[in-house]
C-alpha positions, 0 to 999 in steps of 0.5 A, spaced: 500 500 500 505 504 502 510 502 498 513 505 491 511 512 492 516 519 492 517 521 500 515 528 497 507 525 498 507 523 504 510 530 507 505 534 503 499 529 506 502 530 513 500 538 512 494 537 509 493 534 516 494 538 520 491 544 516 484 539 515 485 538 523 483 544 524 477 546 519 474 540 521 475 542 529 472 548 527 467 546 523 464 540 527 460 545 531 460 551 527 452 550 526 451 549 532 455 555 534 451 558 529 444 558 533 446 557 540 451 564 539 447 568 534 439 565 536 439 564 528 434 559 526 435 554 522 435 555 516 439 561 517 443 558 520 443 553 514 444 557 508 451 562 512 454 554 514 453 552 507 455 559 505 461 558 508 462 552 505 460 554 498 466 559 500 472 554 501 471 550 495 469 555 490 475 561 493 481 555 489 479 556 482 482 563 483 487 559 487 488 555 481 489 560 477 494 564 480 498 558 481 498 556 474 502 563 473 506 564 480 507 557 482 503 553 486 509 553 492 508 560 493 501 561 492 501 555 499 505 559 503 500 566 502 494 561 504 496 558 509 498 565 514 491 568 510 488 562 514 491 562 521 488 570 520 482 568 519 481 563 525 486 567 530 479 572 530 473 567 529 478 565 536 475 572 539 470 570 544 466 577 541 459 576 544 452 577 540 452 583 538 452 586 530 459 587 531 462 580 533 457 577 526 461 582 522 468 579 525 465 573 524 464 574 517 470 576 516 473 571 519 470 566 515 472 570 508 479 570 510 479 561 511 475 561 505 481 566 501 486 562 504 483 555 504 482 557 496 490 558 496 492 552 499 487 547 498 487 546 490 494 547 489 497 542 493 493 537 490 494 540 484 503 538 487 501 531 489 498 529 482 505 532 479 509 527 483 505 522 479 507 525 472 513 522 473 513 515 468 517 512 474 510 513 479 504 514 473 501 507 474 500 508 482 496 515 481 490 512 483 492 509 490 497 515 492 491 520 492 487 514 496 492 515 501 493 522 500 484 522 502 486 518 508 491 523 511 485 528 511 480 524 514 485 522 520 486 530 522 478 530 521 478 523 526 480 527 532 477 533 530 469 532 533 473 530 539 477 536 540 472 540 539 467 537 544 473 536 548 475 544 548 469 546 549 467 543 556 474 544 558 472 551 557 465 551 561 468 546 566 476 548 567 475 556 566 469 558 567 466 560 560 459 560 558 457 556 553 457 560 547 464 564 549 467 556 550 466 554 542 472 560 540 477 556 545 475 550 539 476 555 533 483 556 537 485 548 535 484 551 528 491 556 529 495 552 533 494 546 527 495 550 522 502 553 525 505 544 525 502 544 518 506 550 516 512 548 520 511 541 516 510 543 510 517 548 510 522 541 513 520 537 508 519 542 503 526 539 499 522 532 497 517 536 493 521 543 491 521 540 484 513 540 484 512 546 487 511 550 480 513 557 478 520 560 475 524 557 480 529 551 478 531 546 482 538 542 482 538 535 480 530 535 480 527 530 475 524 534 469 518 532 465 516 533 459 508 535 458 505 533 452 502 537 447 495 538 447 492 539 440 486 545 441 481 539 440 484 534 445 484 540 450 477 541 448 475 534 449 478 533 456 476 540 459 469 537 458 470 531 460 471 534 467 464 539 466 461 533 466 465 530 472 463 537 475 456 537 474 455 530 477 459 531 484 455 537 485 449 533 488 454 529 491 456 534 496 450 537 496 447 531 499 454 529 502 455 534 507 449 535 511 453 531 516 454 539 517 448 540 518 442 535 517 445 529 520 447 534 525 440 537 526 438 529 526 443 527 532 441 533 536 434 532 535 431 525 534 438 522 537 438 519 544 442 522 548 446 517 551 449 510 549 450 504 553 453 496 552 459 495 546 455 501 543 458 506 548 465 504 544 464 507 538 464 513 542 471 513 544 475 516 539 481 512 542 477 506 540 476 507 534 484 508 533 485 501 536 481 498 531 485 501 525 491 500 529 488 493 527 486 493 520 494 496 518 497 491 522 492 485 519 495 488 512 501 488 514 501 481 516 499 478 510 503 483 506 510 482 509 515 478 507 519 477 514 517 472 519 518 477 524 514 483 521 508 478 520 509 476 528 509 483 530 503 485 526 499 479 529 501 480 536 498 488 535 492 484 532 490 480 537 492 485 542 487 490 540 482 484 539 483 482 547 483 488 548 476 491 545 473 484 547 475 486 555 472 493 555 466 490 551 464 485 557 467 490 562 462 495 560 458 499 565 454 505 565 453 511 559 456 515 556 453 522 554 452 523 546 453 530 543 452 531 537 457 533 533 461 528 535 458 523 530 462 527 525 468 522 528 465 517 524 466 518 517 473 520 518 474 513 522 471 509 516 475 513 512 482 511 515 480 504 517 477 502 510 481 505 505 486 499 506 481 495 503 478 498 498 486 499 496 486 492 496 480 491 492 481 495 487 488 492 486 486 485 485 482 488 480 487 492 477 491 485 476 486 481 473 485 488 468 477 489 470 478 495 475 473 500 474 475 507 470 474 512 476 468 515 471 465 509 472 467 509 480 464 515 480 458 513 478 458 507 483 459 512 488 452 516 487 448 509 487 452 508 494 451 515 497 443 514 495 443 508 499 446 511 505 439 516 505 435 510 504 438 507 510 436 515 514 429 514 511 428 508 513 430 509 521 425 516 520 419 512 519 414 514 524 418 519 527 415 527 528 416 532 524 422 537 526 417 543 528 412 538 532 419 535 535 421 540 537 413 543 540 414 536 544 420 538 548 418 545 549 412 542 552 416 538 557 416 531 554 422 528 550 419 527 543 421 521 538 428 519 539 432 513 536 439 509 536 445 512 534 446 505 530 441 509 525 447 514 524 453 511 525 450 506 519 448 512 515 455 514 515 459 507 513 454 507 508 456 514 505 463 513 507 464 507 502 460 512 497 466 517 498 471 512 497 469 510 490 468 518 489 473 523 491 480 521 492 477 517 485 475 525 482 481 528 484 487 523 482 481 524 474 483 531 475 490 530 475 491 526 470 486 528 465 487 536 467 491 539 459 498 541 462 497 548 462 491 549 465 492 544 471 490 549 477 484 552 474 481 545 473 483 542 480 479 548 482 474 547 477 473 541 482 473 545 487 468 550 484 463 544 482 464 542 490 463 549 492 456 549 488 454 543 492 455 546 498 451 552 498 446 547 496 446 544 502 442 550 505 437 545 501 437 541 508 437 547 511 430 549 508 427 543 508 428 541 516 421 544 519 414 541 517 416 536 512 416 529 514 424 527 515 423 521 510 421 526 505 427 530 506 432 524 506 429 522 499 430 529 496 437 527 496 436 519 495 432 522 487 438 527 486 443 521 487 441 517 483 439 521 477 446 523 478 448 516 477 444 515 471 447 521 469 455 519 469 452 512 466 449 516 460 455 520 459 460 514 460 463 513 453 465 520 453 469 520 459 473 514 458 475 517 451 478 522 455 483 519 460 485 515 453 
């Protein structure tokens, strides 16, 4: 899995983790933030988080184009310390007040401008390692294990955040609304180790980072000449790539905001039993500690790496199975700490999935990642269909929420429903986005490398102002109805990809 691959990927995935630790700490309770701060109802809430996050993925396009003349080194290092601006003053604990909305917008302006110059173009570096003759054939498992590095900043990110905040209220004495900017500070701190990591190794990936500078000894690759027809085939090629993921993100991320309110709303509150588990980030680490090491056995050839990967196995196993049947009492569940498990899969399951595809690979019937894509809207839809089916019976929002305010608890159901919804969603986003990105890469014309990465982004940023949708929706309707807005957009998006398909493999030709 890890082997064969430049040093210089492994660095650049190292400060994305960090710069993606932050995001997601500050972004798991951002909507609630939101409310409970500011006294905004849902929707408007809704549509400044899905503004937001519109923001962040539209801002690389500009990115992407800068860097395609300035460089894509350069461009990094201006989005990085534009971020940390923006996250030192959402860390301000500024009150209520029309003010500290205006400081707060602000903020958000200067993380999505940084993140625009940040995010897109070191990507866009990533897949120019894999340019390289020596490394073309791994582009596809590089930008896997690029994705996974996000998702372990993410893993820790709802932890950190619920963490933070009760250390604030309970240790310092902060109200609940000032204790969400001790979690905005995590932000800062993760940012100034991602730029610390990115400037040691930057060495291993120099050669990469575009613009006038030369490095010495740096392999040099020539870039094919596109004829202007070949250059046209390809950028459409990637429009309608572009066009599809929309609805992905769209129905995506309403782990923000939807699946948020849903776990805030209709969760039970508590966990109990080997369920209670699944709370504790540390054990969600044991488990991927034991899927690698599993790998690791079967994939070292030295007797004594396979025994040292099958005592950390069975280690974890005896481990886990003791905390299970000594398990006692319950555990409190918040709502943003749901947002832990996405990345959790993430991690643990893009080993198998590596695995999977490289078996394919080997019998020559892997799927093109057009065709994965496809694959991956068909998984998201059954993800909703999973949340439609635990919502039957359930209250509406509004009618959920005049049953509390009368003094009785409402309709809540097992967490199992969510923790399901988002394995199911997981396996959808392994099939479409490190799949998207690493189709960009190889597909992008040379010259227009960075505007068409953040051309993916742009197509995200659509999707994420249209999870407002969510937002909208959240009130009177029944909640089976609004998880099949999103099951109808997925699919149709699929059959869309399918329709398309002959068009976009011809471009990866």
């Amino acid at each position: 899995m890890f082997k064969g691959h430049p040093k210089a990927l492994y660095a650049l995935a190292l400060a994305n983790t960090g710069e993606r630790f932050g995001y997601y700490t500050m972004l798991a309770v951002f909507a609630l933030f939101l409310r409970a701060n500011f006294g905004l109802d849902a929707g408007t809430a809704g549509f400044i988080y899905s503004t937001f996050l519109g923001l962040v993925y539209f801002m690389p396009l500009f990115g992407g184009i800068l860097a395609d003349k300035f460089g894509y080194g350069k461009m990094v290092t201006i989005g990085i310390t534009v971020m940390f601006a923006g996250y030192l003053l959402l860390s301000f604990p500024l009150g209520g007040d029309t003010v500290a909305m205006i400081a707060m917008l602000a903020a958000l302006l200067f993380i999505s401008c940084g993140t625009g110059l940040f995010k897109g173009n070191l990507q866009v570096m990533v897949g120019n390692l894999y340019d390289d003759p020596k490394y073309a054939d791994k582009r596809d498992s590089a930008f896997s294990i690029f994705y996974m590095a996000i998702n372990i900043g993410a893993l820790f990110a709802p932890t950190a955040a619920v963490k933070i905040k009760e250390w604030a209220e309970l240790s310092l004495g902060f109200s609940g609304n000032d204790a969400y900017h001790f979690s905005f500070a995590v932000a800062c701190a993760s940012l100034i180790l991602s730029m610390a990591i990115y400037y040691i190794f930057r060495p291993t990936f120099r050669h990469v980072e575009g613009g006038k500078t030369k490095v010495a000894g740096a392999a040099v690759v020539e870039e094919k000449e596109l004829t202007p027809e070949e250059t046209k085939q390809r950028v459409i090629a990637l429009c309608l790539v572009f066009a599809v993921v929309i609805f992905f993100w769209m129905a995506f991320h309403q782990n923000g905001l939807a699946l948020t309110y849903f776990a805030d709303e209709f969760t039970q509150k508590t966990s109990e039993g080997i369920q209670s588990l699944a709370f504790n980030v540390w054990n969600l680490i044991l488990i991927i500690v034991a899927v690698y090491a599993g790998f690791s056995f079967f994939q070292s050839e030295g007797a004594k790496a396979k025994s040292i990967s099958a005592v950390i196995v069975l280690g974890v196993v005896a481990y886990l199975i003791y905390k299970a049947m000594t398990v006692t009492g319950s555990v409190a569940v918040s709502a943003p700490i749901f947002q832990q498990f996405n990345p959790f899969y993430v991690v643990a399951l893009t080993p198998v999935s590596l695995a999977i595809f490289g078996a394919l690979a080997k019998r020559g019937k892997e799927p093109s990642a057009p065709r994965k894509i496809a694959y991956g809207m068909l998984v998201a839809g059954l993800g909703f269909a999973v949340m439609a089916i635990g919502s039957m019976g359930l209250l509406t929002p509004d009618a959920q929420a005049a049953a509390v305010e009368a003094g009785e608890e409402g309709t809540l159901v097992s967490a199992n429903w969510l923790i399901s919804t988002y394995l199911v969603l997981t396996f959808a986003e392994l099939l479409l986005s490190p799949m998207g990105i690493s189709f960009v890469s190889k597909v992008a014309p040379p010259k227009l490398k960075g505007m068409m990465m953040g051309g993916w982004f742009v197509a995200t940023a659509i999707g994420n102002m249209l999870v407002a949708v969510g937002g909208f929706l959240w009130g009177g309707l029944p909640l089976w109805l609004v998880w099949s807005v999103f099951i109808a957009l997925c699919i149709l998006s699929a059959l869309f990809m399918f329709a398309m398909m002959k068009r976009l493999e011809a471009a990866t030709k």
